[in-house]
N, C-alpha and C positions, 0 to 999 in steps of 0.2 A: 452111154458109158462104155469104156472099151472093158472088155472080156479078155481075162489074160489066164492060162492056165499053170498052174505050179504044180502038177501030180507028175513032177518027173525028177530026175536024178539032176542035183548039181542046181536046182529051183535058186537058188540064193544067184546065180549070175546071169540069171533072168534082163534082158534089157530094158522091158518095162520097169521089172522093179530098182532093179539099178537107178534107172532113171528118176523111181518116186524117192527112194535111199538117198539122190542126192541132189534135192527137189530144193535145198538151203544155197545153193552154190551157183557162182558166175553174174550175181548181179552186182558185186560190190566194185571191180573194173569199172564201170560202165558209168556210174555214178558218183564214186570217189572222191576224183579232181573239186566238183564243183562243192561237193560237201567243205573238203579240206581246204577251199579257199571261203567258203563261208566262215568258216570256225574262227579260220588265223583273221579276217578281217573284222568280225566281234570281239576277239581278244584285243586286238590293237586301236580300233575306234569306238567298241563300246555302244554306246547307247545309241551313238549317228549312223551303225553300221546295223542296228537291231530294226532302229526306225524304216532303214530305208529299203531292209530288205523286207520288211512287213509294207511298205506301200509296193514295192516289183513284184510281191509271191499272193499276196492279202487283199490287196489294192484297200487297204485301210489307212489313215494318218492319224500313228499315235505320235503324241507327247508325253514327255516326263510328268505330266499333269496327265494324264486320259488312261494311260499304260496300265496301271492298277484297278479293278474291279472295286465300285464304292462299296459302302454296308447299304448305301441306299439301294443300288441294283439289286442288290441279293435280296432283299426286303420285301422289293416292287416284283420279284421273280415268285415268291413265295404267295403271291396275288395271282402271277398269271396261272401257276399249274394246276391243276383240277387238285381237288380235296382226296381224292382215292390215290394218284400219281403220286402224292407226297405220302398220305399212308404206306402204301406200296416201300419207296425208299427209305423209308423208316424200319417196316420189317425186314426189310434187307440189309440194313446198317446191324442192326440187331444180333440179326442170325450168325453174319460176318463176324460181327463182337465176339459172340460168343466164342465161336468157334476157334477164333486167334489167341482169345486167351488160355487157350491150352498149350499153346506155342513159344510161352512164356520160358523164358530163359533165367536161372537165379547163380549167384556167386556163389561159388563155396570154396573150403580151404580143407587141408589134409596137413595130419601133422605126425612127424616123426623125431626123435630125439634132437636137439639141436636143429631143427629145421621145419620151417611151414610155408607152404608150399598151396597156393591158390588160386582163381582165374576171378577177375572183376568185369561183369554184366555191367556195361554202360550202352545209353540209347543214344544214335546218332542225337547233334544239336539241331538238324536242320535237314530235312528230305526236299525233292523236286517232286510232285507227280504231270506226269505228262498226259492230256487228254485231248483227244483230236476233235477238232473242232467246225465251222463251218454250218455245213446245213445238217453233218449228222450229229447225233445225240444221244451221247453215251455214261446217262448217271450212271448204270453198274462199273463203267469203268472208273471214276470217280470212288465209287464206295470199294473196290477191291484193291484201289494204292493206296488211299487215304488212311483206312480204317486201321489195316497191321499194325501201320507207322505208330498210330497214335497209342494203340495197346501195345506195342514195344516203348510208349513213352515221349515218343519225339516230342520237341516244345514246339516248334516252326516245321510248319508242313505248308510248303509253293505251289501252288498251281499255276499251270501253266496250259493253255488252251487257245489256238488262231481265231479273230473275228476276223469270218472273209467278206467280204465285201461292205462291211457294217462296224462300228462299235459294239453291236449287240452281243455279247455272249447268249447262246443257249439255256435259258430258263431253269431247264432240268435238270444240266450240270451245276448252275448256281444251287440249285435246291438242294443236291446230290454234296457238293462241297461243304455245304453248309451244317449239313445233319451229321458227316462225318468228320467233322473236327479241322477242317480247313483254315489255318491260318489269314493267307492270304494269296490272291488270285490275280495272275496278269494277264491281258489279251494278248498273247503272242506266243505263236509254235515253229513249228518245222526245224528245221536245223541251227534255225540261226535263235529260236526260242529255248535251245538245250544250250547251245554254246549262251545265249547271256548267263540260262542260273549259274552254268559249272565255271565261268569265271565271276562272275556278279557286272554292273555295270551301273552309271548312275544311280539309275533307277530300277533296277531287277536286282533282288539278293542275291548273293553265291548261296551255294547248298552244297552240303555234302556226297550226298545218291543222288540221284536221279532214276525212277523207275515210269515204267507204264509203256504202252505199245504205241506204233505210229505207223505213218508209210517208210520207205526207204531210204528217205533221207533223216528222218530220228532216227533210225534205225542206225545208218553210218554214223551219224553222229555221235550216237551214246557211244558207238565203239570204238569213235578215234578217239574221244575225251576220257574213257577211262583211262585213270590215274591223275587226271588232274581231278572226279571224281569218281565217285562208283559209281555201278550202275546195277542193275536186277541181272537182265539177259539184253543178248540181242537177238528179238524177236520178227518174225517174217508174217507169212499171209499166215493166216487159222488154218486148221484141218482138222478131220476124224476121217475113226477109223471107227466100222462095225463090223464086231466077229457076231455071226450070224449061225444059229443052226437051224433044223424042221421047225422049230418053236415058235421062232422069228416071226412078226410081221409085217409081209414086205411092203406095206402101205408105211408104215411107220417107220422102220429102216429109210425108205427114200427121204420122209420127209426129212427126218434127223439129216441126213446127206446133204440136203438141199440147205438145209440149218445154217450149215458154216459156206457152202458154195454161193448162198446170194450177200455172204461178205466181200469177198473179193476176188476177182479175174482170174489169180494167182491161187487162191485159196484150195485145198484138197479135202477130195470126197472120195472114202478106198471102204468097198465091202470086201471082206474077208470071211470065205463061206466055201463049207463041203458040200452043200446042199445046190445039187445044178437047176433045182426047182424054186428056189428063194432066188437064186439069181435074178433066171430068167424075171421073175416076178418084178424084182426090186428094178431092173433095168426098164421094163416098161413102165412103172409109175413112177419111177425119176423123169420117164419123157413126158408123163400124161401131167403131172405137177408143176415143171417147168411153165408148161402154158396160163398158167391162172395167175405165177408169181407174179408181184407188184415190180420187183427185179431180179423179172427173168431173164434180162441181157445179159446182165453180171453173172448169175446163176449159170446158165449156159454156155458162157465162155467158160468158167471155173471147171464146169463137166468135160468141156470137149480140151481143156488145156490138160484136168491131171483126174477126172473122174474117171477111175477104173475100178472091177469087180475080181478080186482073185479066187483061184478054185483051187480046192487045196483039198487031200487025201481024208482028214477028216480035223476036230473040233481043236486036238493038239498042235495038228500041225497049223492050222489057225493059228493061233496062238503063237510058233515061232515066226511065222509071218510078220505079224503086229509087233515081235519084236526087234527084227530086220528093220520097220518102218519105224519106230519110237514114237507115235504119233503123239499130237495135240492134246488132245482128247481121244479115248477110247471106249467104245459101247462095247461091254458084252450082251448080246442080245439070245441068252441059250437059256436050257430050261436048266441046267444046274452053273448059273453064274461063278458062286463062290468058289465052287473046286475047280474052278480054271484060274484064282487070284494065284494062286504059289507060283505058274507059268508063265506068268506074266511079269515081265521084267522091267521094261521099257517104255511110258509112257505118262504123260504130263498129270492126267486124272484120266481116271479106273471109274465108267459109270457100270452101275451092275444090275441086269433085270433088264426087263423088259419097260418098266414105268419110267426107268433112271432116265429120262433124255438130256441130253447133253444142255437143253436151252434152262432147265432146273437150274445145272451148277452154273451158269451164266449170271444168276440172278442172286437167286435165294435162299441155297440148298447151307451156304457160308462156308464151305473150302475158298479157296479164290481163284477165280477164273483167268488171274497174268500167268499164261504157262509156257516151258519152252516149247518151242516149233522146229520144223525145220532137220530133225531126227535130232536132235540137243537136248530130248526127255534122257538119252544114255546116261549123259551127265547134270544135266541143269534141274532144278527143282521147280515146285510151282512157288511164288512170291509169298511168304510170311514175316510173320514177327522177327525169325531170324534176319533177314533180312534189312531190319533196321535198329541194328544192336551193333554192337563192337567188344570183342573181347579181349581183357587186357592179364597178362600172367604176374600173379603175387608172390614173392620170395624174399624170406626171410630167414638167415642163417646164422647163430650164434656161435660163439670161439668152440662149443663141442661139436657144436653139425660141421664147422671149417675144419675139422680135424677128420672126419667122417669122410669126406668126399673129395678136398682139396687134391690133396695126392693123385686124385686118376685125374683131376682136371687140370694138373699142371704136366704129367706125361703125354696126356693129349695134345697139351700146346707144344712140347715138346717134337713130339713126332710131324706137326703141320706146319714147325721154323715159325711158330710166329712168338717171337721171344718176348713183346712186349705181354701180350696173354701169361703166361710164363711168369715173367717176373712179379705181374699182380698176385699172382698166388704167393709167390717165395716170399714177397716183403711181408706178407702177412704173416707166413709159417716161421720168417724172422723172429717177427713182435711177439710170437709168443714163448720165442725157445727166450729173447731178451728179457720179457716180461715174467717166463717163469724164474729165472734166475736173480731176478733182483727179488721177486718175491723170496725166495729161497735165502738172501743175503737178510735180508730182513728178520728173517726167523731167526 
């Protein structure tokens, strides 16, 4: 891991850190073009242009018959995984449960003389979750799109997942789908799997959102097609960050490091520590660990592309460090955790302690592990309940509340020339100078 020192004046224009600050940027050039002709030729041929680019990317052959996931596969899935592995995803659907339903969103309304005044909690009709597919295998990701959707309500929740070289979907994602409320399931991903849901196609439904992580091309994908649907984030490699102090230990710092580094090539491993003897520490058993990984290629490129150690004057300045970087994931690794949360500004999930390891909230801990990346914790959230809601505003205004309020909202339109705004006020403040006066003749 490279060693980079920040104990100096002016540390924030640092070129390493510059460098990890804008670790999100320069691949979308590069990649683009073939994205944005994928999309337009899904939009325009549909299920011939879904098929064909799952047999060039997939080397798979679906049909409008095969494309959809049976109840019998899910079934026959629920046979192959060990009796513990489905435990396991059951307490993890559980824990996720619970925890979203705290997330829970409710209508309400306010009321003032002549006027009430509301916002209406409605659940999207129909979610995308996107799960990569192939030889790897990822129920928790499965149970972290799935589960919000369904406790925000959604009726139809899509999966969407590549079989490469096979018809076969993955076992565990079918078991994973299944426990948490998965509607219905298609073999087909990558870019040309996001462009079928967000326009629908024969055979593939439309959706509203679209969430979950991918490689680079879901990743352009989801971003060209927002507004024909939503989408969660657009999401890049995984990373952490561990602020570290004497307390720390650095066998276990590495390993967490190592954690999110044998995801992928791209992915980022940053200790952040006063401590020039954790360092040292943590930089040799990052090297002595690397050797035993099952994938220590991947791991190892991840270290030598963006694994670095920063040294930093002491536990605070930590801390603006991590929030320079807005990481992924964030370990405090110190002996008093909690009085470092108020300092902490920036970052997708907060583990705290020393036990907190980042592969916890991966699983089981039930926060949800879809987080923004890429320093996009500044603004982006982690994936909830909110998430799969829509909120709509309620107003209701009687001839006392129109007399209340009309007036500044017809000077307003007044002042912006848009006359016909304007004149909907005046016909109204008409009808009732009209409608008092005939009352009045009445008398």
């Amino acid at each position: 891991m490279k060693v980079v020192n920040l104990r100096k004046e002016n540390w924030q224009k640092d070129p390493d850190l510059l460098r990890i600050k804008t670790r999100g940027q320069g691949l979308e050039s590069r990649y683009a073009p073939a994205v944005l002709e994928i999309i337009e030729n899904v939009r325009q041929f549909r299920d011939t242009a879904v098929f064909g680019y799952a047999k060039k990317f997939d080397r798979v052959e679906l049909t409008p018959e095969n494309v959809k996931v049976s109840e019998r596969e899910i079934e026959e899935a629920f046979n192959r995984v060990p009796k513990e592995v489905v435990k396991a995803i059951e307490f993890a659907v559980e824990r996720v449960r619970r925890f979203h339903e705290h997330q829970k969103e409710n209508s309400y309304f306010v009321t003032e003389p002549g006027i009430v005044l509301g916002q209406k909690v409605t659940p999207l009709d129909s979610a995308g979750i996107y799960v990569p597919g192939g030889k790897a295998s990822y129920p928790s990701s499965v149970v972290m799109n799935a589960v919000p959707a369904k406790v925000a309500g959604v009726e139809k929740v899509v999966m969407i997942t590549p079989a490469i070289g096979s018809l076969e979907v993955n076992p565990y994602t079918l078991v994973a789908a299944k426990l948490s409320g998965v509607n219905e399931i298609y073999r087909v991903g990558g870019a040309h799997g996001v462009a079928a849901v967000a326009f629908g196609t024969e055979s593939i439904p439309k959706v509203d959102k679209i969430v979950g992580p991918g490689n680079i091309y879901v990743a352009l994908a989801k971003k060209f097609l927002f507004g024909t649907v939503d989408i969660d984030m657009v999401a890049g490699p995984s990373e952490i960050l561990v602020i570290a102090d004497e307390s720390a230990n650095p066998d276990w710092v590495a390993t967490d490091l190592l954690s999110q580094a044998e995801h992928d090539e791209l992915a980022g491993a940053f200790l952040v520590t006063h401590s020039d003897r954790v360092a040292q520490e943590v930089v040799k058993a990052v090297e002595e660990k690397l050797k035993k990984l099952s994938r220590k290629e991947i791991a190892r490129k991840a270290i030598e592309n963006f694994g670095t150690v920063f040294l930093t004057e002491d536990v605070n300045h930590s801390c603006d460090v991590a929030n320079e970087i807005a990481p992924e994931h964030l370990e405090v690794a110190t002996k008093e955790p909690f009085g470092l949360l108020d300092r902490i500004k920036h970052a997708g999930a907060i583990f705290l302690g020393h036990y907190t390891c980042e592969s916890l909230g991966d699983y089981v801990l039930g926060p949800n592990h879809v987080l923004p990346t890429g320093g996009s914790a500044r603004f982006f959230s982690p994936l909830g309940v909110y998430d799969f809601i829509k909120r709509s505003s309620v107003i209701y205004v009687t001839p006392e509340g129109f007399k209340q309020v009309g007036w500044a909202a017809r000077e307003l339109a007044e002042c912006e020339g848009l006359e016909a705004h304007r004149l909907a006020v005046e016909v109204r403040e008409a009808f009732k100078i009209i409608a008092k006066s005939l009352a009045e003749e009445k008398r």
